[in-house]
C-alpha positions in Angstrom: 16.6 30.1 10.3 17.2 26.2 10.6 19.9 24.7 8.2 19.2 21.1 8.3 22.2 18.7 7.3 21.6 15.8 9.3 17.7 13.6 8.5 17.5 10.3 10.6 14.2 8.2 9.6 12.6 5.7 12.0 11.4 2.7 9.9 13.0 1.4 6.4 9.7 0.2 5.2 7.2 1.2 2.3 7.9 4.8 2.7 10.8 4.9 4.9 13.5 4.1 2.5 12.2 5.3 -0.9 11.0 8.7 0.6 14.7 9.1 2.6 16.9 7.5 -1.0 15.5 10.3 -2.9 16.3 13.4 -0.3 19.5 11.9 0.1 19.5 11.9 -3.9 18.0 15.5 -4.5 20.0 16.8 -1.1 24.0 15.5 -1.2 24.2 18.1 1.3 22.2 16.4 4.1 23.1 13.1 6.0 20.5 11.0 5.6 20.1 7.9 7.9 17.7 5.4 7.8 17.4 3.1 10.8 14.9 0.0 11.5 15.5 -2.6 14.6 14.7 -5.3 12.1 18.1 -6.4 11.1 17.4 -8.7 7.9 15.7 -5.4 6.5 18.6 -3.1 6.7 21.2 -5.6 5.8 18.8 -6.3 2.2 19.1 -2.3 1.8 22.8 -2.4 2.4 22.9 -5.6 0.2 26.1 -4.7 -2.4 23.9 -6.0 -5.4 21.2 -2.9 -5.5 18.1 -5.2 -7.2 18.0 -6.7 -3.5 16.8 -4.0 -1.6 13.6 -5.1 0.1 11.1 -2.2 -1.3 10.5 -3.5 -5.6 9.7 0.0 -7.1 10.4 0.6 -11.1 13.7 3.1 -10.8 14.2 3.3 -6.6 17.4 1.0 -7.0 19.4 3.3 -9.2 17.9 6.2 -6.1 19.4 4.2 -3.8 22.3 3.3 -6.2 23.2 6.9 -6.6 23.0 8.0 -3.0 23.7 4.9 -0.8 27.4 5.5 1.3 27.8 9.0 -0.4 24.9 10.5 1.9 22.6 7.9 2.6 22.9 5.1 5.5 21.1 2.2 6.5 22.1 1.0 10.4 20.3 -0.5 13.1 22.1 1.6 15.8 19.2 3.6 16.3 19.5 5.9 19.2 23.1 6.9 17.6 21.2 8.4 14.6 18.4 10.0 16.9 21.1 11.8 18.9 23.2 12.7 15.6 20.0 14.2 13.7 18.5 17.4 13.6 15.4 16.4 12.4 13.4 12.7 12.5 11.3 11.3 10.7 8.8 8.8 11.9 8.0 6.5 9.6 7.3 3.2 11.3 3.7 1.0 11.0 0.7 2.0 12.1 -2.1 -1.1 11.6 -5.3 -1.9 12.3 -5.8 -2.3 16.3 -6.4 -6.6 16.7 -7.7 -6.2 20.1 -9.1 -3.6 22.9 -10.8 -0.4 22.3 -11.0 0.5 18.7 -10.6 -3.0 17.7 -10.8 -3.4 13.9 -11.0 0.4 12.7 -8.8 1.9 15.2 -5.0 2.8 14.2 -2.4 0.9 16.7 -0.3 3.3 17.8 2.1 1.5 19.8 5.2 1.8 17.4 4.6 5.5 17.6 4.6 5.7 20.8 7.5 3.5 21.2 9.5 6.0 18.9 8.3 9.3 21.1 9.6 7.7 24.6 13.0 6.6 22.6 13.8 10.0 21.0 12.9 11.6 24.3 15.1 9.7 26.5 17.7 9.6 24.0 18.3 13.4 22.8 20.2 16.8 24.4 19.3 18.8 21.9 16.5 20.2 20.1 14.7 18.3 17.6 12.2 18.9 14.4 10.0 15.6 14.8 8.5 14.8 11.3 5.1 12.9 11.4 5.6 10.6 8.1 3.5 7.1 8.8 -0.4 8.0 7.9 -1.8 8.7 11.8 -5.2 10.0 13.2 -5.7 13.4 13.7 -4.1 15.0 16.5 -1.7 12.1 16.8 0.9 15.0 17.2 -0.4 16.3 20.6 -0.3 13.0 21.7 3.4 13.0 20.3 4.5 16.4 22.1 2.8 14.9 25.3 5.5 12.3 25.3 8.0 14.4 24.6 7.7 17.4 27.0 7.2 15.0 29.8 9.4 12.6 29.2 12.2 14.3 27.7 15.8 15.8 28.9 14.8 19.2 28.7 15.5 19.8 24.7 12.5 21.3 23.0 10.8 19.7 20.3 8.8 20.4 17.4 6.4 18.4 15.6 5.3 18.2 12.1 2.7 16.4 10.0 4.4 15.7 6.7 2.4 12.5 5.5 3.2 10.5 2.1 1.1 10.5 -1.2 2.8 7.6 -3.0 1.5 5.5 -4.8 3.1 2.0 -4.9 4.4 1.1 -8.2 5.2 4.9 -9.4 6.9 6.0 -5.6 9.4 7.2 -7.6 8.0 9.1 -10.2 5.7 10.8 -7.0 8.9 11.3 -5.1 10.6 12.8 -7.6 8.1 15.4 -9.2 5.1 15.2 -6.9 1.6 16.8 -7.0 2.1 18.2 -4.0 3.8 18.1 -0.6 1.8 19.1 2.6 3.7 20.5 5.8 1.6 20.4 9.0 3.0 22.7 12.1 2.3 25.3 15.1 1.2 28.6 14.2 4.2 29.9 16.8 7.3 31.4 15.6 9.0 28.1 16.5 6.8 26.1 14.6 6.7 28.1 11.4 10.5 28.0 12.0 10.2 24.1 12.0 8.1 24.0 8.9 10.1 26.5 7.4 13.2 24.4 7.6 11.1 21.1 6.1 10.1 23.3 3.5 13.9 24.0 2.7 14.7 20.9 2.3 12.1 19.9 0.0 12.8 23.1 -2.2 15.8 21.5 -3.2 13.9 20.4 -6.0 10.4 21.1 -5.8 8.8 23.9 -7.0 7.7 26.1 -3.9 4.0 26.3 -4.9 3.3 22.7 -4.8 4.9 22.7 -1.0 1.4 23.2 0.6 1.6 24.4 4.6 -1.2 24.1 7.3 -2.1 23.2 11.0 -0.9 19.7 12.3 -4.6 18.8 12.7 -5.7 19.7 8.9 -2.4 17.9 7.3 -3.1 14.7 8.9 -7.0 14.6 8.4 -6.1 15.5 4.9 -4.2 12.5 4.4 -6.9 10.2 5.7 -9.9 12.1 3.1 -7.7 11.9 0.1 -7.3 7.9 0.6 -10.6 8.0 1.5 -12.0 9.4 -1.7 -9.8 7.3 -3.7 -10.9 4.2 -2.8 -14.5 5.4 -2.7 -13.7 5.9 -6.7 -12.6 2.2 -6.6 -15.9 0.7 -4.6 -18.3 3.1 -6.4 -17.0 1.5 -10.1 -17.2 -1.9 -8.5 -20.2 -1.1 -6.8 -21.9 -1.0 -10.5 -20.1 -4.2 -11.5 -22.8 -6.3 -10.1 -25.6 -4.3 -12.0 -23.7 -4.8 -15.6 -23.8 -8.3 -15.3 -27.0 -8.6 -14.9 -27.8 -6.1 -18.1 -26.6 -5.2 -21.4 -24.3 -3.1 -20.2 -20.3 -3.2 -20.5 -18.8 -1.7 -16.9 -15.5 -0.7 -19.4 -18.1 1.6 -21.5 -19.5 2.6 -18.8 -16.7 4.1 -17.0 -15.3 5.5 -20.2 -18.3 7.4 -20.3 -18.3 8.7 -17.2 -14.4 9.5 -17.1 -14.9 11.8 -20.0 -16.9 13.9 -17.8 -14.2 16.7 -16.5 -15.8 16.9 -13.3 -15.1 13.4 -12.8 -12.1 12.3 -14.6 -10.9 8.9 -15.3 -9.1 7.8 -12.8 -9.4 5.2 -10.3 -12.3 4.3 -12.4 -11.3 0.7 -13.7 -13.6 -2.3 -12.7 -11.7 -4.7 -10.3 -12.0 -7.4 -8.1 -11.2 -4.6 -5.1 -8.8 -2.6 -3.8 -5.8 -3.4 -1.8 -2.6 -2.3 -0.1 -1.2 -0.6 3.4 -3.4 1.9 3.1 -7.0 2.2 1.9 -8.8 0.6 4.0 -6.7 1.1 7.5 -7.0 4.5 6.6 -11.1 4.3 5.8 -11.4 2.3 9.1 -9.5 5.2 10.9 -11.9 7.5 9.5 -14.4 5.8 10.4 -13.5 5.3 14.0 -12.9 8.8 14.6 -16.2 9.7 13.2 -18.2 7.5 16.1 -15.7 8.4 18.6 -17.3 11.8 18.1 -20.6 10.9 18.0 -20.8 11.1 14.3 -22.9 7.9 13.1 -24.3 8.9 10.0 -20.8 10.1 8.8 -18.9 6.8 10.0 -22.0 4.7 8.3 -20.9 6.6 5.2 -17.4 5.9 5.1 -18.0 2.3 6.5 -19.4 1.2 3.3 -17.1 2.0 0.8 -15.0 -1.0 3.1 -18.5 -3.0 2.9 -18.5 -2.6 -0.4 -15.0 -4.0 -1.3 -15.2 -6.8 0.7 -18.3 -7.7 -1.1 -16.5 -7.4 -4.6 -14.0 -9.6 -2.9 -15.8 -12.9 -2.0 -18.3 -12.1 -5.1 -15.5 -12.8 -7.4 -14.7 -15.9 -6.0 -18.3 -17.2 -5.4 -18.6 -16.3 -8.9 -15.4 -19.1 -10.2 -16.8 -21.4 -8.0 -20.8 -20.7 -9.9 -18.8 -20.9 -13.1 -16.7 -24.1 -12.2 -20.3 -25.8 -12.1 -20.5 -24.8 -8.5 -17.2 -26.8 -6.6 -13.9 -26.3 -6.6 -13.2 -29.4 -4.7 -9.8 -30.5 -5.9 -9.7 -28.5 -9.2 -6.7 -26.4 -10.0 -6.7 -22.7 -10.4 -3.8 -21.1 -11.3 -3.3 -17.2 -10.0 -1.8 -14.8 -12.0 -0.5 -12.2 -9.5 -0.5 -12.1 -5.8 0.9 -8.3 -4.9 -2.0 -5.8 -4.6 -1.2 -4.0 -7.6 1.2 -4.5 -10.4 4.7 -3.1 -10.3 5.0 -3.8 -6.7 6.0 -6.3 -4.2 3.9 -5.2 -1.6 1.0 -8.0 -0.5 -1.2 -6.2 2.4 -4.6 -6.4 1.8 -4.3 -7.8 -1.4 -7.6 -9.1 -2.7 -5.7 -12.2 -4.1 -5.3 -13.3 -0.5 -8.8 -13.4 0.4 -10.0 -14.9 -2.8 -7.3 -17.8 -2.0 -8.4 -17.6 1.0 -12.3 -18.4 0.5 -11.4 -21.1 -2.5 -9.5 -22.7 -0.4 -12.3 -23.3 2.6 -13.8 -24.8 -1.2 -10.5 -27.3 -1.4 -9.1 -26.1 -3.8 -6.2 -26.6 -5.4 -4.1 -23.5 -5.9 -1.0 -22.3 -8.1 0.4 -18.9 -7.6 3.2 -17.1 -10.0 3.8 -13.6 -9.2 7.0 -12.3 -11.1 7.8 -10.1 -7.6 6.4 -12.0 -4.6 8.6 -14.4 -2.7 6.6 -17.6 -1.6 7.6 -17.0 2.0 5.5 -13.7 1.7 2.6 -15.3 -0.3 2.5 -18.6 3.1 2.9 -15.6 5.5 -0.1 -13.9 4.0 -2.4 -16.7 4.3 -1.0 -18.1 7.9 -1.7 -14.2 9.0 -5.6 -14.8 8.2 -5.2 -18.1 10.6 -7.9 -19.3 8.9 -6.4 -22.7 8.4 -2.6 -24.2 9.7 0.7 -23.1 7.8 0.7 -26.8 6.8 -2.9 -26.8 4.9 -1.6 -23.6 3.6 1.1 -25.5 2.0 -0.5 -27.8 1.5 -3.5 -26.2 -0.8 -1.2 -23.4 -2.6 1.6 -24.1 -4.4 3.8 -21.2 -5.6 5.4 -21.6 -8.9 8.5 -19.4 -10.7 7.4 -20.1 -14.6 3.6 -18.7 -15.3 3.0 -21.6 -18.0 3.8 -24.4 -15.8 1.9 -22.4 -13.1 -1.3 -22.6 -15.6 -0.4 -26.1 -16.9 -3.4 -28.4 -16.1 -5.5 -25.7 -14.9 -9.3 -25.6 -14.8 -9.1 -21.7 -14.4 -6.9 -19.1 -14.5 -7.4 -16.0 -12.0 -5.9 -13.2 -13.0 -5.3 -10.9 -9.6 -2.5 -8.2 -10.3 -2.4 -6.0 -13.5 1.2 -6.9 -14.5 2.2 -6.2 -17.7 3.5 -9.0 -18.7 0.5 -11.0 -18.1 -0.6 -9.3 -21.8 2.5 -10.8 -23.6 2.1 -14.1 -22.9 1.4 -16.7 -25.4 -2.4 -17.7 -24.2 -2.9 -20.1 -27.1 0.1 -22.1 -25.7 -1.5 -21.8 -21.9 -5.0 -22.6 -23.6 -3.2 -26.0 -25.0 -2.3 -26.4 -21.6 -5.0 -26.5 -19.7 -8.0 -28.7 -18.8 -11.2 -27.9 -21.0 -13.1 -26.1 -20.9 -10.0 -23.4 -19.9 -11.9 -20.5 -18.0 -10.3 -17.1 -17.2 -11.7 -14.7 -14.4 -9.6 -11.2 -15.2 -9.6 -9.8 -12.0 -8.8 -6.4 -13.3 -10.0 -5.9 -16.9 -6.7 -6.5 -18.2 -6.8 -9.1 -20.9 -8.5 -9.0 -24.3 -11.5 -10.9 -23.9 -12.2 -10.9 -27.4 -8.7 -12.3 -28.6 -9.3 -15.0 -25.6 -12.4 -16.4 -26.7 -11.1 -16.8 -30.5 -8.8 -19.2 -29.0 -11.3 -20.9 -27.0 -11.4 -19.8 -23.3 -14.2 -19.1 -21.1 -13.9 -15.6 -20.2 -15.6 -14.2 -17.4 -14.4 -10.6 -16.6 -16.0 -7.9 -14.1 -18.5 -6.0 -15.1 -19.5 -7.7 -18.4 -22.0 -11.3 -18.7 -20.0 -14.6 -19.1 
């Protein structure tokens, strides 16, 4: 039997940190350390006011609060936390390959590789290695490879434990989750390895939710259950289109359909598309693996869930611009929201960047307010497309801290992130504001149309005629 006391985690990102604060919170008993090379990162989660810790999830800073330099550790030292842990997590980025084979669907696996050859010249002991960062299957062969070879002689295990969170309730997953899914070997040293994980997650989970299988089924399983999720999301939008062109209402529609218990409602809510670290790396994954096997009508499949988001993407904007009596040239529209989905301040592959993105190739004139987003992160988005310089960038968006003076002046109003707040505000004051006729696009079904329109805007939402 495996008693573990001492966790080190490879990567204070996304999942890195949250997942680590709350074992160090359920587990005072274990030594947690998180470690990241990039030093601005761990000095924000080892900032002494908690609100600045770089990861914005509803409830993570009192986690952190609770646990941080009782049992949990931030540090850049890294290979002093490999050699001090029993077990490691991996939990560093795994994007989109941007060049060579696999280029565009592929996962890049260079970080992860980068981690194997480190722990393997760094430990001189045995070590439980725990798969956390969403990989392609049999990633961990690939993993052990490294290891065996390249190692000092200890003997390592590896496990695929991969993450279910979803951004903006990471907490509430953490903390009482649906289910956690161990990956392992069927030898006695493997089961021993999952065994141990399994321990540690008991500490507060009930064991029937702990689900175990082989390394290969855990991580496919990660890929399929993102994979059907955001099929929900493009098969909604997918209909979008349809409603405008009929009688129908995409909100009634859905409605309709959730009530169906073999379909359920969620993930069911017309959008402008779906976003985040990983839907559509994940999809793209799939789909890569599928051809690399010679699997076309599968991949094909797959592919167009990603086709079909994209689509829902520049069909929103083309659809401002038809609306703004067909130019945008030098007009003002004012975004509400940038992060990819509300309660967050993650911004990857949110569709507000590629919306800017294309209005912008229109010249227009752009104001952003997001109540979590920095404006470094918002410039760094749209200099990452390298569609245009960092100085146009600037030059076309302007990123503003109050919403009304954001929507002061404004032709339009785009609303891109569900944020609560955005349903407080005092709209007949923004109407008063704004240029006539004041147009809203919602972006995400999240205003009352109805209550808009008695004050006088121009609402055009998804999934329902102008």
């Amino acid at each position: 039997m495996i008693q573990i006391t001492k966790i080190c985690c490879i990567g204070a990102g996304y999942v890195g940190g949250p997942t680590m604060a709350m074992i160090a919170k359920k587990c005072p008993h274990i030594k947690v350390t998180v470690v990241d090379l990039n030093e601005q990162r761990i000095a924000a989660w080892n900032d002494p006011d908690v609100e600045n810790i770089p990861v914005y999830e509803p409830g993570l800073s009192d986690v952190v609060a609770e646990a941080r330099g009782r049992n949990l550790f931030f540090s850049t030292d890294v290979e002093s936390a490999i050699d001090d842990a029993q077990m490691i997590f991996i939990s560093v980025n795994t994007p989109t390959k941007t060049y060579g084979a696999g280029k565009g669907q592929a996962a890049d696996l260079k970080w992860i590789e980068l981690c194997a050859r480190q722990i393997a010249r760094v430990a001189k002991d045995n070590k439980i290695i725990v798969e956390k960062s969403t990989l392609p299957v049999r990633t961990a062969s690939a993993i052990k490879d490294i290891l065996i070879h390249t190692g000092n002689g200890s003997q390592f295990q590896i496990l695929s434990n991969p993450e279910f969170l979803a951004e903006g309730t990471a907490v509430e997953d953490l903390d009482a989750p649906d289910r956690v899914l161990i990956g392992g070997d069927s030898t006695v040293e493997g089961q021993a390895a999952i065994q141990a994980l399994v321990d540690v997650y008991a500490n507060w989970i009930p064991r029937e939710r702990i689900l175990t299988t082989n390394v290969w089924s855990s991580e496919l399983s990660k890929l399929t259950a993102n994979a059907f999720l955001a099929q929900r999301v493009s098969s909604i939008n997918s209909l979008t289109e349809l409603c405008e062109k009929t009688e129908a209402d995409i909100n009634e529609v859905a409605k309709a359909i959730g009530t169906d218990s073999r379909i359920g409602p969620k993930f069911l809510k017309a959008s402008v598309g779906f976003g985040g670290s990983c839907f559509q790396k994940d999809i793209l994954n799939l789909v890569y693996i599928a051809r690399s096997y010679g699997l076309q009508e599968v991949a094909d499949y797959w592919e167009q869930v990603i086709i079909m988001n994209d689509h829902q993407k520049k069909r929103f904007a083309n659809q401002m611009i038809k609306e703004l009596y067909n130019t945008v040239n030098g007009k003002k529209i004012s975004f509400l929201g940038w992060a990819f989905k509300k309660d967050t301040n993650d911004t990857r592959e949110s569709a507000a960047i590629y919306v800017a993105d294309h209005l912008l190739h229109e010249q227009a004139n752009i104001a952003v307010y997001d109540p979590k987003v920095s404006a470094d992160q918002i410039y760094f988005d749209l200099d990452y497309l390298a569609t245009r310089s960092s100085e146009e960038n600037k030059k076309g968006v302007k990123i503003i801290s109050d919403p009304y003076e954001a929507c002061k002046g404004a032709h339009a109003i785009a609303v891109l992130t569900e944020w609560d707040e955005f349903k407080t505000y005092d709209w007949k004051k923004i109407y008063d504001s704004m240029l006539k006729p004041a147009k809203i696009f919602d972006g995400r079904n999240l205003l009352n149309a109805d209550e808009l329109r008695s004050i006088g805007f121009l609402v055009q939402t998804i999934g329902t005629k102008a």
